[in-house]
C-alpha positions as CSV (number, residue, x, y, z in Angstrom):
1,X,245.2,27.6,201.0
2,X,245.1,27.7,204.8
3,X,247.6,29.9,204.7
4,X,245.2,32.3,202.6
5,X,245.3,35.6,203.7
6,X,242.0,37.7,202.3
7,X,242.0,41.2,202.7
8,X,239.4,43.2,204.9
9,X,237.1,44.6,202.3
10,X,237.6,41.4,200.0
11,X,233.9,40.9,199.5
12,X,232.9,44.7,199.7
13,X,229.7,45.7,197.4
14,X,228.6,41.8,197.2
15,X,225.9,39.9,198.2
16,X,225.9,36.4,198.9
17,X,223.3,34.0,199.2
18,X,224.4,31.3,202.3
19,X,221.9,27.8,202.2
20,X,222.1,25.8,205.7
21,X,223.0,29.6,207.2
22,X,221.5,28.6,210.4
23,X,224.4,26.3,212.3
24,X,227.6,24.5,211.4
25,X,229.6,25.6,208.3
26,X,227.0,27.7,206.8
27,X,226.9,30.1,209.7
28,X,230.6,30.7,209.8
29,X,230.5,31.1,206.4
30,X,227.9,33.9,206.4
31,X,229.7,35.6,209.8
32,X,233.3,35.0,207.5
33,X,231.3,37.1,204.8
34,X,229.8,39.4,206.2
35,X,232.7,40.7,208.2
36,X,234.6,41.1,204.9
37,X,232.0,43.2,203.4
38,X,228.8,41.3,201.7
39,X,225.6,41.7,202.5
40,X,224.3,37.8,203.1
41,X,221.3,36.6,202.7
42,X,220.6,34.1,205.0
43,X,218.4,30.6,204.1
44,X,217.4,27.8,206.4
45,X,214.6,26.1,207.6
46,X,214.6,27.7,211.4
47,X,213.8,31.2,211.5
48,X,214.9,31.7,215.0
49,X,218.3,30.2,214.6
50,X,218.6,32.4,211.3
51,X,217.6,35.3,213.6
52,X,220.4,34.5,215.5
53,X,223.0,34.5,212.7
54,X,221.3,37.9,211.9
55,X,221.5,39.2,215.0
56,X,225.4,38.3,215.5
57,X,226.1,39.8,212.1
58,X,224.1,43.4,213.2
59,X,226.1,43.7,216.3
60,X,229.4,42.7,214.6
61,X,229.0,45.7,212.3
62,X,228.2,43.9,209.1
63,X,226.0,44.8,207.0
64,X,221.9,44.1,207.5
65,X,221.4,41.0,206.5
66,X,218.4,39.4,204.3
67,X,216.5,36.2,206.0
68,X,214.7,33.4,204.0
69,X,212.9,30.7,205.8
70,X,212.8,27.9,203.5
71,X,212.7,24.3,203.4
72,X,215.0,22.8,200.7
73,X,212.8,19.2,200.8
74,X,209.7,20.9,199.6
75,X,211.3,23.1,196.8
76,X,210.0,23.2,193.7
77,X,211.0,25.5,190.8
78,X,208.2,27.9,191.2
79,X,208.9,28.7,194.6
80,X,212.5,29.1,193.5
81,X,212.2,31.3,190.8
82,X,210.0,33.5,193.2
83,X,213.2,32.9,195.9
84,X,215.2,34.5,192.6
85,X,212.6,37.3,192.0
86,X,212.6,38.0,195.7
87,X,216.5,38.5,195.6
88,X,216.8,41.0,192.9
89,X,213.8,42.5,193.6
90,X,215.3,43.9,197.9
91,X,218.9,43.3,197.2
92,X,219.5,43.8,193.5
93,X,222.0,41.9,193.0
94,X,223.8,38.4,193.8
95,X,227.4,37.8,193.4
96,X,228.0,34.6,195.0
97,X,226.1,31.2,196.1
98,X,227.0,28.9,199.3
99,X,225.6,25.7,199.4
100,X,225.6,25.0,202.9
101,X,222.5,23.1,203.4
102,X,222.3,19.3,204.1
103,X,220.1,16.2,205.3
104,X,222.1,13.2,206.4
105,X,220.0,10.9,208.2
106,X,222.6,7.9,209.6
107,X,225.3,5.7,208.8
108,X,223.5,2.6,207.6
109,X,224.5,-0.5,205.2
110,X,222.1,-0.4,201.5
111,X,220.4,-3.2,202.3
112,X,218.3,-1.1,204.9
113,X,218.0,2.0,203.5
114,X,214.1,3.2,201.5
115,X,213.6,4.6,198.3
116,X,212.1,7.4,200.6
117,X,215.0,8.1,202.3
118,X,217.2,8.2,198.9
119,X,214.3,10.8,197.6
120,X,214.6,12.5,200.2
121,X,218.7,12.9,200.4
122,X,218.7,13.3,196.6
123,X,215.9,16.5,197.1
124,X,218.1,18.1,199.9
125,X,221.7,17.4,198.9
126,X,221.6,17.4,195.0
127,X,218.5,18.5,193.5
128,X,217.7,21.5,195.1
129,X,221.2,23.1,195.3
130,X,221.0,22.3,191.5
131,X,217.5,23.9,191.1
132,X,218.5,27.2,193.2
133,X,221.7,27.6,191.0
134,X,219.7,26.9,187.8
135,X,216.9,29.8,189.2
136,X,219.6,32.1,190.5
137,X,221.8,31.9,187.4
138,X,220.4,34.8,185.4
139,X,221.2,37.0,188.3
140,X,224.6,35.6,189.1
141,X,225.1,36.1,185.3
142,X,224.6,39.9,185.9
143,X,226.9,40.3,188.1
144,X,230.8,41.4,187.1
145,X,232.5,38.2,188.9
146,X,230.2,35.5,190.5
147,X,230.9,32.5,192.4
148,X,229.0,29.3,193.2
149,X,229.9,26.6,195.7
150,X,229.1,23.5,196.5
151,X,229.9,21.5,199.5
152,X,230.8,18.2,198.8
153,X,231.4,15.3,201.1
154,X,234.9,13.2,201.7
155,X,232.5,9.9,201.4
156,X,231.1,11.1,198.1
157,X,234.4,12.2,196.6
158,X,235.7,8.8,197.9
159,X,233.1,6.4,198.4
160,X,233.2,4.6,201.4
161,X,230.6,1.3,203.3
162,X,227.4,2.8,204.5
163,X,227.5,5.9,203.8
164,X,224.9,5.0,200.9
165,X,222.4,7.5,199.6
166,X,223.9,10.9,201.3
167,X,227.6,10.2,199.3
168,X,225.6,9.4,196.0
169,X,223.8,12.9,196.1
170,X,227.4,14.3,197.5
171,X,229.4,12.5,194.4
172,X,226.2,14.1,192.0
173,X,227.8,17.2,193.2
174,X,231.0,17.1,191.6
175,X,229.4,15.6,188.4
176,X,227.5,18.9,188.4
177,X,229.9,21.1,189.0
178,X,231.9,19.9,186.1
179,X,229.4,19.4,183.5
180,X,228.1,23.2,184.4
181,X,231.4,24.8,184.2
182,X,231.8,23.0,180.7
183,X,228.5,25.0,179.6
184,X,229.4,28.1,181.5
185,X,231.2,30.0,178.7
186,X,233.8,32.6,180.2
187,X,232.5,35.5,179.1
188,X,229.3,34.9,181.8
189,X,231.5,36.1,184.2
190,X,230.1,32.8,186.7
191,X,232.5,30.3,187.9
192,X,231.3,27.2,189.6
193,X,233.2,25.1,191.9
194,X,232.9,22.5,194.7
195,X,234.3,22.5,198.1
196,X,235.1,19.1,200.3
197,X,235.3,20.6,204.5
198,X,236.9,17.1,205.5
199,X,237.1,16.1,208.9
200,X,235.8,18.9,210.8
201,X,233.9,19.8,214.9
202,X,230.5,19.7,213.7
203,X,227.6,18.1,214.5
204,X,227.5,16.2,211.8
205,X,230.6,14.9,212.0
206,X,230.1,13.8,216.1
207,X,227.5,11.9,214.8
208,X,229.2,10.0,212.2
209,X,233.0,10.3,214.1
210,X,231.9,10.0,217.7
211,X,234.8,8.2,218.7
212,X,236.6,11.4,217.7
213,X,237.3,14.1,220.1
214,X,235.9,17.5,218.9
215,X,239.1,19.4,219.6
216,X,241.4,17.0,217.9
217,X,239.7,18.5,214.7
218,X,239.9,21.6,212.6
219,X,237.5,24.1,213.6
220,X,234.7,25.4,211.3
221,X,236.7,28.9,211.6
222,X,239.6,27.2,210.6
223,X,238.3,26.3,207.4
224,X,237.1,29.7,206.2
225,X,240.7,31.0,203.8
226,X,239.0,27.9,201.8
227,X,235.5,29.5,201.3
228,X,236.4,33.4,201.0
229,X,239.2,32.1,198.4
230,X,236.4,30.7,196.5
231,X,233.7,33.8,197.1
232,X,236.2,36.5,196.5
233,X,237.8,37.7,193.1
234,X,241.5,36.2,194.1
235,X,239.7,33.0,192.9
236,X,238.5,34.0,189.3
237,X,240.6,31.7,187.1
238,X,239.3,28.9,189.1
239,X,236.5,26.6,187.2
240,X,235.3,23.5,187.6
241,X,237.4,22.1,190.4
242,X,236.7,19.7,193.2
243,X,239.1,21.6,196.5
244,X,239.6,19.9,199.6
245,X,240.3,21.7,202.6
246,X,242.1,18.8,203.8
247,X,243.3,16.4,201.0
C-alpha cells in the first residue's frame, strides 16, 4: 500500500471530518486531503494550532476549510449531535471520518495507574470516537460512498507491559470497528475500518521510543497512500479490517 498511487482529484466533491487535526498524523492527514480535493473540517482542542492547519491548507490552494474547537474529554452526545447538526447545516454533507485524536499520558506498569486516568483514556481514545461516529452516521449514511477510520495503536493490536489503559481503549477500537461493520448493511453505502501508523517521527512516539532517532523512522507523510486508500473510493470493498501501515 505504500506503493499506493492516488490520483490528484481522488477526493474531489468530499468533505472530511479530521479529529486531532491540529499536529501529528491528523494534520498531514487533513493537508494529504485537502490537496486531493476535500473540503476538511478541522477538530481539535487548540484553535490556534487549527488556525495554522487552516492557514497552510488556504495558501496551498485547497479548499476553505471548516474549524471546530472541541474537547473530546468533555463530549457528551448533545454536544455531538449539535457537532452533527452543525456539519450538515455549513457543509452539507460528510463523506469520510478521521479519527486522529488521542490522550496518552505515559508508559506506566497497572499497578500505578487510577481509575481516573483509565476514565479519562477510555473518554478520549474509545468513547468519544465511538460517540462522534454514532452522531455523524446518519449523515455519512447520505452520502454515495463514506469512509470511517480509526487509528489504532501497535500496543493495542498487540498488547505489550505498561502500556495499560491507552492499548485497552486502542484494542476497544478494533472490537468496534468489527462489530459496526457487521451491523453496517452494504446497501448504507458506509464502510468502517481501522488503521494501525506503527512506528512513526511523532511526538508521541519520542516520548514513548526516545532512544529512537526521529529520522530512522517513517515520516508522518510517508504514511499517507495508507489513509487516502482508506478515504477515497479505490477502497470501497474494504470492511471491517484492522490495516497496518507497517505489519
Amino acid at each position: 500500500m505504500k506503493d499506493y498511487s492516488p490520483r490528484a482529484d481522488l477526493l474531489a466533491g468530499r468533505v472530511i471530518l479530521v479529529t486531532g487535526a491540529s499536529s501529528g498524523l491528523g494534520r498531514a492527514a487533513s493537508l494529504a486531503f485537502a490537496r486531493h480535493g476535500a473540503t476538511i473540517a478541522l477538530l481539535a482542542r487548540d484553535e490556534a494550532r487549527l488556525e495554522a492547519v487552516y492557514d497552510e491548507i488556504v495558501a496551498a490552494g485547497g479548499a476553505e476549510p471548516a474549524m471546530f474547537p472541541y474537547d473530546l474529554a468533555v463530549a457528551d452526545d448533545r454536544s455531538l449531535d449539535t457537532l452533527a447538526g452543525t456539519l450538515a447545516h455549513h457543509l452539507g454533507r460528510l463523506d469520510g471520518l478521521l479519527h486522529s485524536a488521542h490522550l496518552f499520558n505515559n508508559l506506566t506498569p497497572l499497578t500505578l495507574q487510577t481509575i481516573d486516568q483509565w476514565q479519562t483514556l477510555m473518554r478520549v481514545n474509545l468513547i468519544a470516537p465511538f460517540a462522534l461516529t454514532r452522531a455523524c452516521l446518519p449523515l455519512l449514511k447520505q452520502a454515495p460512498d463514506a469512509s470511517v477510520v480509526f487509528t489504532g495503536e501497535t500496543h493495542g493490536h498487540q498488547p505489550a507491559a505498561f502500556w495499560g489503559g491507552y492499548a485497552v481503549a486502542k484494542s476497544g477500537l478494533e472490537t468496534l470497528t468489527r462489530i459496526w461493520a457487521d451491523e453496517i448493511s452494504p446497501e448504507e453505502n458506509v464502510r468502517i475500518n481501522t488503521l494501525i501508523p506503527g512506528q512513526v517521527a511523532t511526538t508521541l512516539r519520542s516520548r514513548t521510543h526516545p532512544g529512537l532517532a526521529p529520522e530512522t523512522l517513517p515520516s508522518v507523510d510517508d504514511l499517507m497512500p495508507w489513509y487516502l486508500y482508506l478515504m477515497g473510493a479505490d477502497s470501497r470493498a474494504v470492511q471491517g479490517q484492522i490495516v497496518e501501515c507497517q505489519g
